[in-house]
N, C-alpha and C positions, 0 to 999 in steps of 0.2 A: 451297553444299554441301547435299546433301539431305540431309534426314529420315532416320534409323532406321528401318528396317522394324521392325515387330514383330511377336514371336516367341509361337508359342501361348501357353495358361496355364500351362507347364508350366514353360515358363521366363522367370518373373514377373522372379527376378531381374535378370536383364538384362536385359527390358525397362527395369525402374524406372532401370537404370544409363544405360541407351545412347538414353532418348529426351529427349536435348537438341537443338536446333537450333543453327547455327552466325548469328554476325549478318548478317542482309539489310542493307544501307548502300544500297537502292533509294530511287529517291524516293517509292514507296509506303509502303514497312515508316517510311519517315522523317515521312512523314505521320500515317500510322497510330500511331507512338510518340507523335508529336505531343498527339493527339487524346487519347492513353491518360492523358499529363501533366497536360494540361487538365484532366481527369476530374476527376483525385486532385486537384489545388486545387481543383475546384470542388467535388466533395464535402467538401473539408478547410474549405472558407469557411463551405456550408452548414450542417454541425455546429457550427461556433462560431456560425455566428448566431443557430442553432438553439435551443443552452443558453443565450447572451444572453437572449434573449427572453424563455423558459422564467424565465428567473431576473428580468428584471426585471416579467415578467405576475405572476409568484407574491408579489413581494413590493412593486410600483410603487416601485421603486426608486431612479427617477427623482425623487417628488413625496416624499417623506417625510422627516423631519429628519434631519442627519448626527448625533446618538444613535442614533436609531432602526433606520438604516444599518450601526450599528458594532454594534448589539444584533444585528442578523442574523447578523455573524459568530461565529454560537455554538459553545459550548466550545472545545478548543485551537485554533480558527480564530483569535476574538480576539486568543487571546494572540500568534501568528503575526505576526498583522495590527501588533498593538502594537509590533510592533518597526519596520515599515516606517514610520508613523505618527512611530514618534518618531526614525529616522534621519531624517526631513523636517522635525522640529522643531528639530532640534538647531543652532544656530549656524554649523556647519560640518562639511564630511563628517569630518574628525579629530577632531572633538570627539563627532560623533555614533559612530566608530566606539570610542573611546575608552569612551563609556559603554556600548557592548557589552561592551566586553571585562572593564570594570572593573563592572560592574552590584550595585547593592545596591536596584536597587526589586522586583525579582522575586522575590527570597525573602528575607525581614526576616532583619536580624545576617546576614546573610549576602552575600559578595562576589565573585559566580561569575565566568565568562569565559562568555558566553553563545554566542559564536562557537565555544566549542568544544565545550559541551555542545549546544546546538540547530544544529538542520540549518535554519539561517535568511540562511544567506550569498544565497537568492533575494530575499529581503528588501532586503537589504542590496546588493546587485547593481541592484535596479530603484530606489530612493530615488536611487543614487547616477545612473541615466540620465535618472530624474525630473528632479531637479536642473539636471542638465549641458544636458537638451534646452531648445528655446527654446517648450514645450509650455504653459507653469504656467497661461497666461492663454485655451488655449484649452481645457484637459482637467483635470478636478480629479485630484488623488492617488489615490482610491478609485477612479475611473473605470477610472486607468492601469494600477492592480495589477489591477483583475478582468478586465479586457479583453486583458492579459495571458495570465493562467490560461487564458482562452476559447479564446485562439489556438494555446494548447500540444495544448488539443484537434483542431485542425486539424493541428496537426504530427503526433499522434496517429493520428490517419483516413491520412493521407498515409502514414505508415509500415508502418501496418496494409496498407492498398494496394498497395503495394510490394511488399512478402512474398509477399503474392497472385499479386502478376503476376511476381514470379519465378519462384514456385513452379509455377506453369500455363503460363507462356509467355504468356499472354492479361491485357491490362486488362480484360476484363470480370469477371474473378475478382475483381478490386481493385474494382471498381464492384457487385461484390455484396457482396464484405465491407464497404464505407462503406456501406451500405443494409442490410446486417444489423445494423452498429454502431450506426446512429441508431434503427432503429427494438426494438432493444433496449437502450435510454438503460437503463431500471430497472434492467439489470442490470449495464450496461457500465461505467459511470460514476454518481458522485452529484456532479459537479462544480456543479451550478449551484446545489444549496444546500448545498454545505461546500467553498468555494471555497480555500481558504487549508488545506487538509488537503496533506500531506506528498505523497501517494499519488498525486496531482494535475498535481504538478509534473513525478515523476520517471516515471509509468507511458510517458508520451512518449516520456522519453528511451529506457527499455527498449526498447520499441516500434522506437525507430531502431536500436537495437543489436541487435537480433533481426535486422532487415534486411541489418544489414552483415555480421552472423554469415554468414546466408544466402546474401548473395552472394561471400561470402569461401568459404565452402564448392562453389560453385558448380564444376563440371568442366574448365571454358575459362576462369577466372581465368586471365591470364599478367597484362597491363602495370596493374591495377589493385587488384593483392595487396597492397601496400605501402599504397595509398590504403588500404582497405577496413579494416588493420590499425589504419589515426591512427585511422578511423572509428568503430571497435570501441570501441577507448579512450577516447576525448573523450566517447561517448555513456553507457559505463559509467561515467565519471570524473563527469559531470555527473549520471546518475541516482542514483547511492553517495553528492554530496553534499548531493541533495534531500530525501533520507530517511531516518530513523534504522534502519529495518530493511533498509537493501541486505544489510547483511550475509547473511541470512536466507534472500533473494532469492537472490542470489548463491551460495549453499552450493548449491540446486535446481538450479543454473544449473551447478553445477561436478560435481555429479551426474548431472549429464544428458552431461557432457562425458567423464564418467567412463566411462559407461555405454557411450558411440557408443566409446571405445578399446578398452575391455574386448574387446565383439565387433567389434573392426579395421574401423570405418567411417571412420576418422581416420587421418591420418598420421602421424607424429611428431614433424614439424615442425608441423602443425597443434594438436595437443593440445597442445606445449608453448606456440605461438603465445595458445592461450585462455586457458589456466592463464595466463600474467603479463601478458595484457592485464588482466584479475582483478584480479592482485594489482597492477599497475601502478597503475589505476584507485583502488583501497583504498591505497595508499600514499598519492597523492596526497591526497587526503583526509582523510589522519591529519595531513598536515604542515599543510594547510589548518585546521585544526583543532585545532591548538597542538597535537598530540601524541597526540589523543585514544586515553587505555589499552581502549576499547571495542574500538578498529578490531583491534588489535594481537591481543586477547586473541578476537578471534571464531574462530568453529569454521569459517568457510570458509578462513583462511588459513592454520590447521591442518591443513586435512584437503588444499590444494594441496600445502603442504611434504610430506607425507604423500607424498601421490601420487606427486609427482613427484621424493624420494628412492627409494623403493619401485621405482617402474618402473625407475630407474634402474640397480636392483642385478639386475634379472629379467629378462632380455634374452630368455629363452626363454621366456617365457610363450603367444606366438600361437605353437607350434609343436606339432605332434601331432597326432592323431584328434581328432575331438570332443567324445570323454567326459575323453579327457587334458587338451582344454584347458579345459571344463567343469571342471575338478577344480583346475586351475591357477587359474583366473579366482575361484571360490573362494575358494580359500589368498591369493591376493593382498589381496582384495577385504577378508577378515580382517586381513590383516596392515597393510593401507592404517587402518582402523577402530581398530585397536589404537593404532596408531601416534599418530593425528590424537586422540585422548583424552588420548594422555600426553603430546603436546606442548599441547594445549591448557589440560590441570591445570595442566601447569609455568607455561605462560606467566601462567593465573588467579595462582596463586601469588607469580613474582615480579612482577607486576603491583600483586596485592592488588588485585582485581579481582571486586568483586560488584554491580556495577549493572545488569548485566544477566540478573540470576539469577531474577528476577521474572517471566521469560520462560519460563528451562527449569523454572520449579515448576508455570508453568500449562501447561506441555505435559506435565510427568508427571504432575498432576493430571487435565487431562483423558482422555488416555490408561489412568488408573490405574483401579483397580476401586474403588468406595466415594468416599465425600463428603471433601473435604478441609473445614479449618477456616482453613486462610492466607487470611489476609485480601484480599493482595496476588494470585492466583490466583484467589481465587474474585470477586472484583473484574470481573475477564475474564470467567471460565466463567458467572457468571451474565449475561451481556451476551448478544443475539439475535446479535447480529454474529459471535463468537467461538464460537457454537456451528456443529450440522452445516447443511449447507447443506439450508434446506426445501424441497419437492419442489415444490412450487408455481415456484421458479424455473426447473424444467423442464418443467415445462406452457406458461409463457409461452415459452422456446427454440422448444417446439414448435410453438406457434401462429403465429409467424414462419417457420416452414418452414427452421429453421436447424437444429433438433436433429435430423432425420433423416438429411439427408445428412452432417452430422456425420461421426453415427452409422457411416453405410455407411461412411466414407472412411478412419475410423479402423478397422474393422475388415478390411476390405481393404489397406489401407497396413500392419496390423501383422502380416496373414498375408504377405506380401511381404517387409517385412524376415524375419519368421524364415525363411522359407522361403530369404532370403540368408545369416542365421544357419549353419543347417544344411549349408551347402555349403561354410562356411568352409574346410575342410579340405580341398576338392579346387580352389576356384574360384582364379581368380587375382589374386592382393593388390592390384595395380595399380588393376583395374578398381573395387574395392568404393569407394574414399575417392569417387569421381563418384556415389555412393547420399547422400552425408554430409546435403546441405544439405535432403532431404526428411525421412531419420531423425532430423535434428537437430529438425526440428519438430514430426515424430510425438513425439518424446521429449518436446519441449519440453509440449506440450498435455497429452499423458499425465502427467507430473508435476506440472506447477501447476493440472490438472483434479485429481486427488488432494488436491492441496493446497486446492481450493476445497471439497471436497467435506466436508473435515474442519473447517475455518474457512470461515464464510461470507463474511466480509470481506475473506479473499484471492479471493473470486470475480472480483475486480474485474482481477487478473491473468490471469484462464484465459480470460475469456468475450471479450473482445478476439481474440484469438489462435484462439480457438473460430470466429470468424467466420473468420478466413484460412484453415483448413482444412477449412470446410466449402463455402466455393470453389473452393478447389484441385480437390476432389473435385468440385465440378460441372463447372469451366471446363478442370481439366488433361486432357492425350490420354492420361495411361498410364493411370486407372481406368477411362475410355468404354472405351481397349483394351482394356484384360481384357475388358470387359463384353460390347464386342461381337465378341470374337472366341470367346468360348462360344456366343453367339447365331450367330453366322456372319453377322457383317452388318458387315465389315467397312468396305463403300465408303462407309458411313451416319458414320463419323466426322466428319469437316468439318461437316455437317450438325448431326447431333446437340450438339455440343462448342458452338455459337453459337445452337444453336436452345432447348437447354433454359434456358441461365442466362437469355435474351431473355423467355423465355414466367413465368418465375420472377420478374425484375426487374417486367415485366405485371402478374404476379397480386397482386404486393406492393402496386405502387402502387393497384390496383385497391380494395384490402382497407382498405390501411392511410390514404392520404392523405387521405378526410375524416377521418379521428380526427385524425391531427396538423395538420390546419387545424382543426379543432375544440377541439383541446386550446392551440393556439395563439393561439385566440380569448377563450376564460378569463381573466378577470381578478380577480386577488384582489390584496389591500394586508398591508401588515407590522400589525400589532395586539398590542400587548404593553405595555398601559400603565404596569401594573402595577411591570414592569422598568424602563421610561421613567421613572415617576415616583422608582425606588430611584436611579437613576445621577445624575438631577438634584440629589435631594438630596446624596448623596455632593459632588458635584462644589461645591455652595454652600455646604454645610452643615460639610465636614469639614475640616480641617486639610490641606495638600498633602503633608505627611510621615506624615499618619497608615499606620497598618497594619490592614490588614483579615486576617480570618478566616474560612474559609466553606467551600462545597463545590470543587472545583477547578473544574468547571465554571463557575459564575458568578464566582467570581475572575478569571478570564481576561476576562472583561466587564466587572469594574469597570481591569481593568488599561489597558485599550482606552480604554474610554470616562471615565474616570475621570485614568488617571496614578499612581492611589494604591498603597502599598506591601503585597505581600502576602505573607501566610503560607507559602502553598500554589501550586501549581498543573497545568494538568492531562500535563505534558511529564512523564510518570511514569517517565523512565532514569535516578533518583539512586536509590542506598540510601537515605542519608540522607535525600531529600527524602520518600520512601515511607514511612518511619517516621513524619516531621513529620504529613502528610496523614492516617494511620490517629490518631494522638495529639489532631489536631486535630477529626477526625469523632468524637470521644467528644463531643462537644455533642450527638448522636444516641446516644448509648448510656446505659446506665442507671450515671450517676457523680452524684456528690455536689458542689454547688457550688463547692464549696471545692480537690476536684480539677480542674472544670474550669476553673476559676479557674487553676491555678497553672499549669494545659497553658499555654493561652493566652497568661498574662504569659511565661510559658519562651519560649515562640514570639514572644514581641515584639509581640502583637496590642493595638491600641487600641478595635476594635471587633469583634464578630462578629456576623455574619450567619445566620437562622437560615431556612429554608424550609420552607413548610409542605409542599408538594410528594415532599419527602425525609420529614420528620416523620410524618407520614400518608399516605407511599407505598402506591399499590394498584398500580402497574404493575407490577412485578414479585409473581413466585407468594413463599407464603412461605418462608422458607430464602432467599430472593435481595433480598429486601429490605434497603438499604442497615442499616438497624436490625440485623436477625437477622447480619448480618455481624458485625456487632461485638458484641452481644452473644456470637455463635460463639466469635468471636476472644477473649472478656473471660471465656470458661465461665460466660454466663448461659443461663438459658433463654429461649426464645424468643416473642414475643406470639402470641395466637391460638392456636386450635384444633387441634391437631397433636401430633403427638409429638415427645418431645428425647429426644436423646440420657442414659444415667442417669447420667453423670457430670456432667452442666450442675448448677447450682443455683439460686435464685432469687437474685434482686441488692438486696442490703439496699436499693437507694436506688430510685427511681422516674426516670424517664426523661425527663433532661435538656430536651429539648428543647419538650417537654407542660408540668413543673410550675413550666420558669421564668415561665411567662406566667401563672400564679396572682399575682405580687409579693407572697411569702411573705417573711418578714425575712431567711430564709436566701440569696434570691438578690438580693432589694433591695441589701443590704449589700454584695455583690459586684461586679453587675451593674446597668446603668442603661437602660430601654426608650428609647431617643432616635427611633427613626422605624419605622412597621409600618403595611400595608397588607393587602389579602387575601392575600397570595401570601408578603410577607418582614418579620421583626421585625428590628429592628437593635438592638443593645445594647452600650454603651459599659465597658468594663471598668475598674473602679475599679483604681487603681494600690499604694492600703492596703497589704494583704495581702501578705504574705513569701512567696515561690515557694521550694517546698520541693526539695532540691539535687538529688533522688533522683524528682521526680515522673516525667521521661521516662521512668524505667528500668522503670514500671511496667504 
């Protein structure tokens, strides 16, 4: 079957509709497919060897003791890690799974189900393959789990590939999106040094499901509709139960879904198709997860019931002029929003449901005008991560020659759809849902571009996806067509379409491959002794049922490398646990022995941990320093040169974590120095003293 002609600029949108090809079953095109698959695994190998490397040059991984090993995995990494660690110590996979569910060393007095508060069944999924394979004696545990993660990053590259080469027709789209991906690692990924992060696991999965979306939207779908749907599901099923924020994910996801119906690039059985692969995916997962009231009570699966009641009752909404259905599209879009708030209060309600409020206080903090004082918010908003995305991450875009065609493709691709927009009302229905699987990506990039722009830490979702569509737009024929049928040079297509990505993929290597043999060449080692020396003594020194105290971050390090029992830590989706953490960070605020005495015994604690690092923080400006937090939160004033606010006061007492290290009678009495180093005191909590009934409440 041949080729679409296409049609001047005037009629973009049927170009963007009618320039699909039909399948070649030639022993060329079967070849050339061939070649295209190779690719994408071999780029998918390269990137994972890639970060291997990277990660074990950075920290000689290889050569350095398993503490020092487990110390790498910092902050909620550890803790993560700690669970694989101890499903492979446990006597048996039912007794290991048992102590997940019944857990009491994670948070003191306290006896969670951790399988249904943490998103760690990947944990628990690879101990139990550890196990069963006949691997033990040639691959250690550690080995298994990072080299793991590595390889998700080749599922990754391969997915991303994919998209490309659907979206263009051409694997050389897919062979420059893998080669935009690697050579923007900074921005793409941080897997090689926060291996065991949530984000890691499941961006892959996304990654696959954007694909199947893509090809499920795709014009000439017929016999592999049904496949493309299990596809959808198993990929969303598996990335919603990688991570605690799919939910989040997913709303953008159902907005974007929203969006392509609203202006009729969907069909009906399509949009309903997404909508409860969604909720399908988020079901399974609540039931995986003993029930979790999170899943239940999110605003994504409010605002599908929403939607898809709503549309239900508005059958005439795509019909009329354009200003009528503008007006309609409107009223609904209102009415969907109204809707999706009061079922979601209700469900808060009869859920009794506030563990994920710690979320919408730092979006309306951030978003808000003036300083909040929430502790729990401004935790976030003073983070580099959680703020707006710095400009310097598009300098670098640019220096890869990725931000410009971008640029071009998104602005072309969005004068296209509108200009398909605008014709709604004469064009013919049929034809537009064959536009779906390009708009769905222009959609897709524009919103979780938004979403990076406002959170730097979601960049890690857009700048993926960023590479695919600034492919598409080099390697696909309908931008060359516009382009060159303005120019009047149309026979230069063929030409141009292989010849620019070619002279691109040149210039890349040309620029970029000594820096990453050079950077490749780099060898540094892990150095941390200071910690080394704190976890050994923990480990010989301390009681195996004791309870520690501390920042949540190094908590999850002693939980790792240690086993011991802790206060706190850094999986911040409990109320309650979020209160424990702010009550137990008063060892950093200006309180008087004797209250933090009673915090502590409240909390179960045997010892607490103090860092000087937190204590005489300069990395943060001031107002963001862990101290000014709490003083905010406690209405003290704040240390240092600045203004406060006139309602703060000064704090009769001096600052816990300075005047215990005098051993005045006031903290002797309480408190005992057992182990300190340059970097951490440790102090033993006398057991004496009466915890008074009312301390938490304070």
């Amino acid at each position: 079957m041949k080729s679409p002609s296409f049609c001047c600029p005037k009629n973009i949108c049927k170009t963007l509709i009618l320039c699909y090809r039909a399948g070649d079953w030639s022993w060329g095109a079967i070849i050339w497919t061939s070649v295209g698959w190779s690719v994408s695994v071999g780029l998918g190998l390269l990137c994972c060897i890639y970060m291997a490397t990277l990660h074990e040059n950075d920290l000689w991984f290889s050569n350095i003791k398993e503490v020092e090993r487990e110390i790498s995995f910092r902050t909620e990494c550890g803790l993560y890690y700690s669970y694989f660690k101890q499903m492979l110590q446990a006597p048996s996979i039912q007794e290991g799974l048992s102590d997940l569910i019944h857990d009491n060393l994670t948070e003191s007095r306290r006896t969670i189900n951790l399988l249904q508060r943490m998103n760690i069944y990947q944990e628990v999924f690879l101990s139990v393959l550890y196990r069963l394979l006949p691997i033990q004696s040639y691959l250690e545990p550690v080995y298994f789990y990072i080299y793991t993660v590595f390889s998700l990053q080749a599922v990754y590259v391969i997915a991303l590939y994919l998209t490309a080469w659907l979206l263009s027709g051409s694997w050389l789209a897919g062979t420059l999106t893998g080669i935009w991906y690697i050579l923007n690692r900074v921005d793409t990924t941080r897997v090689e040094f926060t291996i065991s992060l949530r984000e890691n696991w499941s961006l892959p999965f996304l990654a696959l499901q954007v694909t199947a979306i893509t090809c499920y939207l795709r014009p000439q779908l017929t016999t592999l509709q049904q496949v493309m749907v299990w596809l959808m599901y198993v990929t969303t099923f598996c990335f919603c139960l990688t991570w605690q924020f799919n939910q989040f994910i997913l709303l953008v996801q159902a907005l974007i879904i929203y969006t392509l119906d609203g202006v009729d690039f969907l069909t009906t059985t399509q949009v309903t198709t997404l909508y409860l692969v969604q909720v399908s995916g988020l079901l399974s997962v609540w039931l995986l997860q003993f029930c979790n009231s999170m899943i239940l009570g999110s605003l994504v699966l409010s605002f599908i019931v929403a939607a898809l009641f709503i549309r239900h009752f508005q059958s005439g909404l795509k019909t009329g002029s354009l200003l009528v259905r503008l007006g309609k599209l409107l009223l609904h879009s209102a009415t969907v929003l109204l809707l999706t708030f009061t079922i979601n209060y209700l469900a808060k309600k009869a859920l009794q449901l506030r563990s994920d409020e710690h979320i919408f206080k730092f979006i309306k903090s951030k978003f808000a005008l003036g300083p909040t004082r929430d502790f729990d918010a401004s935790l976030y908003l003073c983070e580099e991560a959680f703020g707006v995305l710095p400009l310097d991450t598009l300098e670098r875009l640019a220096g890869t020659l990725l931000l410009y065609p971008y640029i071009l493709t998104l602005l072309l691709l969005s004068g296209s759809q509108l200009a398909c927009f605008r014709r709604l009302s004469t064009m013919s229905l049929v034809l537009l849902p064959e536009a779906a699987d390009v708009a769905y990506n222009l959609l897709h990039t524009l919103f979780y571009g938004l979403l990076a722009f406002s959170t730097m830490r979601m960049k890690y979702i857009w700048t993926g996806h960023m590479c695919v569509v600034a492919a598409y737009g080099v390697c696909g024929t309908e931008l060359w067509t516009l382009l060159l049928n303005t120019l009047h040079c149309n026979s230069k297509l063929r030409l141009v379409r292989y010849a620019v990505p070619l002279a691109m993929i040149g210039c890349l290597y040309y620029k970029f491959w000594p820096k990453l043999m050079e950077e490749l060449s780099e060898l540094r080692e892990f150095y941390d002794p200071d910690t080394v020396e704190l976890m050994t003594w923990i480990s010989t020194k301390t009681p195996k049922q004791a309870v520690f105290a501390g920042s949540m971050q190094l908590l999850a390090g002693i939980k790792l490398c240690t086993g011991r029992v802790l206060t706190n830590h850094p999986h911040y989706e409990d109320k309650d646990l979020r209160e424990r953490t702010r009550q137990v960070y008063q060892v950093y605020a200006r309180r008087s022995p004797e209250e933090v005495h009673a915090i502590l015994r409240a909390a179960g604690a045997d010892y607490v941990v103090l860092e000087n690092s937190i204590c005489y923080e300069r990395r943060h400006r001031r107002g963001c320093r862990l101290r000014d937090l709490l003083d905010l939160a406690n209405g003290h004033i704040m240390d240092g040169p600045g203004e406060n606010d006139p309602d703060l006061v000064p704090s009769p007492h001096p600052r816990f974590c300075e005047t215990i290290k005098t051993d005045t009678a006031a903290y002797t009495s309480l408190f005992t120095r057992t182990f300190q180093n340059k970097t951490f005191h440790v102090y033993r909590i006398r057991n004496e003293a009466k915890v008074p009934v009312n301390i938490l409440e304070n």
